[in-house]
C-alpha positions as CSV (number, residue, x, y, z in Angstrom):
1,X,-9.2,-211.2,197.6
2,X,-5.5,-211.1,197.7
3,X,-5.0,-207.3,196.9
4,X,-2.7,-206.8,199.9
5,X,-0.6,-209.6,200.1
6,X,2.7,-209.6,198.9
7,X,3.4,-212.9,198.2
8,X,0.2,-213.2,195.7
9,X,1.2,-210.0,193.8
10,X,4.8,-210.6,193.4
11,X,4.5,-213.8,192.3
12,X,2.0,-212.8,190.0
13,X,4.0,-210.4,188.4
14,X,6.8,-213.0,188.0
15,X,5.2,-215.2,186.3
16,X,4.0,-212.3,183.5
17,X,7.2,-210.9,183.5
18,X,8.8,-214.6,183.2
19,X,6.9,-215.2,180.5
20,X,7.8,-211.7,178.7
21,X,11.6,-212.4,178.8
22,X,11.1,-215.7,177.8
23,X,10.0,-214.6,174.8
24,X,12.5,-211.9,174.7
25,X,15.2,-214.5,174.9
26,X,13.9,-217.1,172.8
27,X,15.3,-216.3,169.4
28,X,18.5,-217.3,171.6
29,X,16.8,-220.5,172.6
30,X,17.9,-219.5,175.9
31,X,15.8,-219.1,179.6
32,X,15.6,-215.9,180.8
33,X,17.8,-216.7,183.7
34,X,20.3,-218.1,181.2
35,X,20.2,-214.9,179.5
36,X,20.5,-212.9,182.0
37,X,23.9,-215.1,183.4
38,X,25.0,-214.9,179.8
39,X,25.0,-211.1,180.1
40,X,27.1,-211.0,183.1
41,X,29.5,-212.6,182.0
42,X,30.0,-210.7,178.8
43,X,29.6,-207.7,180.9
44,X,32.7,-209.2,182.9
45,X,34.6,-211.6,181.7
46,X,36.2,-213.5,184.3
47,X,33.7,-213.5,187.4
48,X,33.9,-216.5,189.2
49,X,31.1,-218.7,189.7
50,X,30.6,-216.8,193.0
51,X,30.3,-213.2,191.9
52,X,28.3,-214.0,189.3
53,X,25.7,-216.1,191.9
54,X,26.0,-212.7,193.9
55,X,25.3,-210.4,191.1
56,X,22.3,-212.7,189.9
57,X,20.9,-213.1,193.7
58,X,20.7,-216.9,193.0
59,X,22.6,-219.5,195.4
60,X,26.0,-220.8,193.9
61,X,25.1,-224.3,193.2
62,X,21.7,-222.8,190.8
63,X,24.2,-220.9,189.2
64,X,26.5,-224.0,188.8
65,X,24.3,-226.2,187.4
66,X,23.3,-223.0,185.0
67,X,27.0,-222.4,184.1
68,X,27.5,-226.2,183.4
69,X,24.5,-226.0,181.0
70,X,26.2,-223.2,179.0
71,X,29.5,-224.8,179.0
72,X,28.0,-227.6,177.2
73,X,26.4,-225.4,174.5
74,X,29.7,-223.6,174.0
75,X,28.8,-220.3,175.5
76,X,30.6,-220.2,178.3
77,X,34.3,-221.5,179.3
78,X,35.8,-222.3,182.4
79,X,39.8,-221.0,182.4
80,X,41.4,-221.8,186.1
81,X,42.8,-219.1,188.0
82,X,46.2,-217.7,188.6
83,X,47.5,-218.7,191.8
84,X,44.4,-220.6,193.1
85,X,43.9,-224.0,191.1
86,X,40.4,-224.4,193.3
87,X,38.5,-221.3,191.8
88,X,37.7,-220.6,188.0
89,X,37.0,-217.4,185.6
90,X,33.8,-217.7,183.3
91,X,34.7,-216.5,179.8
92,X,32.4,-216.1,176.8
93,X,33.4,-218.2,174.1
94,X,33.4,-216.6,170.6
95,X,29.7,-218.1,170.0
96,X,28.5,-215.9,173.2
97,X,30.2,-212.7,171.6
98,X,28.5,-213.4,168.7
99,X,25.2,-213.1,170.0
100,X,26.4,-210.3,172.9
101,X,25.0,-206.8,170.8
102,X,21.6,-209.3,170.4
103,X,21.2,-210.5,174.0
104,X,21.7,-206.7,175.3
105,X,19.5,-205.1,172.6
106,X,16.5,-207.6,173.8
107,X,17.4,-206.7,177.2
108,X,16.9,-202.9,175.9
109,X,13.8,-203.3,174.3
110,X,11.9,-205.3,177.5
111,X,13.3,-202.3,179.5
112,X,11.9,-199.5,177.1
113,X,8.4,-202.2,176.6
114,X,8.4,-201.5,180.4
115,X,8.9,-197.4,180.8
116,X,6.1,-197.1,177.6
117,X,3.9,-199.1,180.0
118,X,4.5,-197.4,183.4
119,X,6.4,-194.1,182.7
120,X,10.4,-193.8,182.9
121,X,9.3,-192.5,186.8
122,X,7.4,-194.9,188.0
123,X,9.5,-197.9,186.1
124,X,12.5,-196.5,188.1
125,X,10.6,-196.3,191.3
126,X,9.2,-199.9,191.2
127,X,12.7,-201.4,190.3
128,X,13.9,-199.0,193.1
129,X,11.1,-200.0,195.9
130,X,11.9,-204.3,194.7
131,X,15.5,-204.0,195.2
132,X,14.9,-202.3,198.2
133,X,12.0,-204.5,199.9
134,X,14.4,-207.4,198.7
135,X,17.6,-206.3,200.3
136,X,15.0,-205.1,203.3
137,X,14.3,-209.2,203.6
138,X,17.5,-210.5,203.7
């Protein structure tokens, strides 16, 4: 009924591959999304609340109200910046280094889940072909 329309199928396949990463992340007892900011910022300590909005393609006050939720379980800490007192650096906290080698290897194994399922080629091409209708849409 809905074979060609966009909307139906990508939302369909968000809310399997939602639910896939949620699992992924749960021994972390963290969302996907939270999971995925946590990774950032131990990718790059120091991102602002801005860049890492921008690398995540989320607005800046979701990934506020995301950030404040891992400051208050001690995974992420807010250090001001030199020479501008208005913006802040995102730090992992010793508890989010703890977990770091974890988070990334569950990232890893969804990844290679993903290639056994589709093929390394065609993996690549879909990821390619989103990102590309995405930016396409902007």
């Amino acid at each position: 009924m809905f074979d060609h329309c966009l909307y139906f199928n990508a939302t369909a396949l968000a809310r399997r591959i939602e639910r896939e990463w949620a699992d992924a992340f749960a021994p972390f007892d963290l969302t996907p999304a939270q999971g995925f900011m946590m990774r950032a910022v131990l990718a790059k300590p120091g991102l602002t609340p801005g860049e890492l909005a921008k690398i995540l393609v989320i607005s800046r006050p979701t990934a506020t109200r995301a950030i404040n939720g891992l400051v208050e379980r001690g995974l992420i800490a807010r250090q001001g910046r030199e020479g501008d007192g208005r913006e802040q650096s995102l730090m992992p906290t010793d508890r989010a280094k703890a977990i770091g080698e974890l988070l990334n290897a569950a990232g890893a194994a969804m990844t290679r889940k993903h290639k056994d399922k589709l093929g390394d080629a065609n993996f690549n091409e879909v990821v390619d072909l989103m990102r590309t209708l995405r930016d396409a849409l902007d």
